[in-house]
C-alpha positions in Angstrom: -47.1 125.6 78.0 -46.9 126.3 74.4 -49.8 129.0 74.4 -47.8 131.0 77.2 -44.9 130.9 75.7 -46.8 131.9 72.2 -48.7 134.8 74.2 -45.2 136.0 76.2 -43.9 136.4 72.5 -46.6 138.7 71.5 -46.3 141.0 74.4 -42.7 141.4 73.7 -43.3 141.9 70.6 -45.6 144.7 71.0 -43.8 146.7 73.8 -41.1 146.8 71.6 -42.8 147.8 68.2 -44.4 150.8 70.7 -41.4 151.7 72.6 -39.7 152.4 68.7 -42.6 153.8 66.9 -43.1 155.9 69.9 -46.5 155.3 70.8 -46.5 158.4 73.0 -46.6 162.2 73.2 -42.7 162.5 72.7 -40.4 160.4 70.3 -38.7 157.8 72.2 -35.2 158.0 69.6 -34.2 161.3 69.1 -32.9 162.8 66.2 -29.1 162.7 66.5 -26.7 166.0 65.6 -24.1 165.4 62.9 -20.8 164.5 64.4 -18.8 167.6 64.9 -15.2 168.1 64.7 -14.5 168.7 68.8 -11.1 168.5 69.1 -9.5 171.0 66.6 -5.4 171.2 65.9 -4.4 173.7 68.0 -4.4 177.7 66.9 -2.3 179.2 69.1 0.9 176.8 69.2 2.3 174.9 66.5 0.8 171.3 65.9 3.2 168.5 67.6 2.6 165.0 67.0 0.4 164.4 69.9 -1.7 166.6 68.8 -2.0 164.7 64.9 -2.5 161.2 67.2 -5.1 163.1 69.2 -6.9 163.9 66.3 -10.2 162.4 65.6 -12.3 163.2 62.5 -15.9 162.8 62.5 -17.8 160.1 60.8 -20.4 160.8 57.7 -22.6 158.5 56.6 -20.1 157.8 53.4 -16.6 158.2 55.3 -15.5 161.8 56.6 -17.0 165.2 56.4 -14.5 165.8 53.7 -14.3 169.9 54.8 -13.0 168.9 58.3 -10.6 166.5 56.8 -9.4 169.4 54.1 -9.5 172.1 57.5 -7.2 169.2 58.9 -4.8 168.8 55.8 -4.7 172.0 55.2 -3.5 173.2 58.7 -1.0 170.4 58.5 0.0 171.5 55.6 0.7 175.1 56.1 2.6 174.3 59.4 4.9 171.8 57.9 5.8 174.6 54.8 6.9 176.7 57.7 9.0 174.7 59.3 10.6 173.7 56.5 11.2 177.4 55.6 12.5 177.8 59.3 15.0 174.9 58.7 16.1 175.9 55.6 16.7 179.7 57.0 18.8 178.1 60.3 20.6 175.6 57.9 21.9 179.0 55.3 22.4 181.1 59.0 24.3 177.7 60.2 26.7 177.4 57.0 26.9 181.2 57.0 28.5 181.3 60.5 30.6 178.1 59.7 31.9 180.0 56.5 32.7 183.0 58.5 34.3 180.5 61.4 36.6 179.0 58.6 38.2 182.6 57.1 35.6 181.8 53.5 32.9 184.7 53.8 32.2 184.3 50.3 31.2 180.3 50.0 31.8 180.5 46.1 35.3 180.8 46.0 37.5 178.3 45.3 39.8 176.5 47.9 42.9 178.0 46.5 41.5 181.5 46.3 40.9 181.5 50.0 43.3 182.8 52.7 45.3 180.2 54.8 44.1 179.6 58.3 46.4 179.4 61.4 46.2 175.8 62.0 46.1 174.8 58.3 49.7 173.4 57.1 51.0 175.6 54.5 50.6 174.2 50.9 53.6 173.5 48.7 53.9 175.8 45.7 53.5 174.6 42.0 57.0 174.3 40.6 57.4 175.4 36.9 58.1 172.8 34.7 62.0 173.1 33.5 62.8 172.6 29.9 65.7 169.9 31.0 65.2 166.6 31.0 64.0 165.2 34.1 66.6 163.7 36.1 67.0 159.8 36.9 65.7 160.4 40.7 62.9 162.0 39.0 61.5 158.8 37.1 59.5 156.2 37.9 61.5 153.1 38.7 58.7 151.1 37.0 58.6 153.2 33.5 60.2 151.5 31.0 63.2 153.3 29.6 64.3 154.7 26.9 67.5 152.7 24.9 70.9 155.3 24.9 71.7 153.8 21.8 68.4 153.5 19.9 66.3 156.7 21.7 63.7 154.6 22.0 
């Protein structure tokens, strides 16, 4: 039993070193093609977030191909610069129109230099200070006053 076993072990053992080395005409393993990027971000549409998940980079033997990850980057990149330049050109159109809405067309004026709209109550005007003495309804109860006798 022990010789069969030992003589089953060398025919394995031999069909398998063939079948690798390629004891034939043609080589049994092929060489493989370096991983390609196959799924590129899209060209013709902006890049949604499906499309980031979706994305697979290809393997190298020491991480990424580093060019498809910069082509990657770099795409993502670019579109999010746009879309911030998009939002910041809606936001100005957005507090333009509110500016107009509001009777301020010119956003660096001052509150009090601006006209009054309908539905705003009307301010009270600044009073000029008198040269009297204030009167008693005018004090604070809580200030201390002055002695009549003393002025102080």
């Amino acid at each position: 039993m022990f010789w069969f076993l030992l003589l089953a072990m060398v025919v394995v053992v031999a069909a398998v070193t063939l079948a690798v080395v390629g004891g034939g005409k043609t080589a049994v393993l092929q060489d493989v093609a370096p991983e390609q990027l196959t799924d590129p971000l899209p060209a013709t549409r902006p890049v949604g977030r499906a499309d980031v998940e979706a994305l697979r980079l290809p393997v190298a033997a020491r991480g990424y191909r580093m060019a498809d990850v910069d082509d990657a980057l770099g795409r993502l990149g670019a579109e999010l610069a746009e879309r911030d330049a998009r939002i910041a050109e809606l936001e100005s159109a957005l507090a333009g129109a509110q500016a107009t809405r509001a009777g301020r067309p010119d956003l660096l004026k001052q509150p009090e230099d601006r006209p009054q709209a309908p539905w705003e109550a009307p301010e009270p005007s600044p009073q000029s200070p008198s040269p009297q003495s204030p009167s008693p309804a005018d004090e604070d109860p809580r200030a201390p006053r002055p002695d009549e006798e003393t002025g102080r």
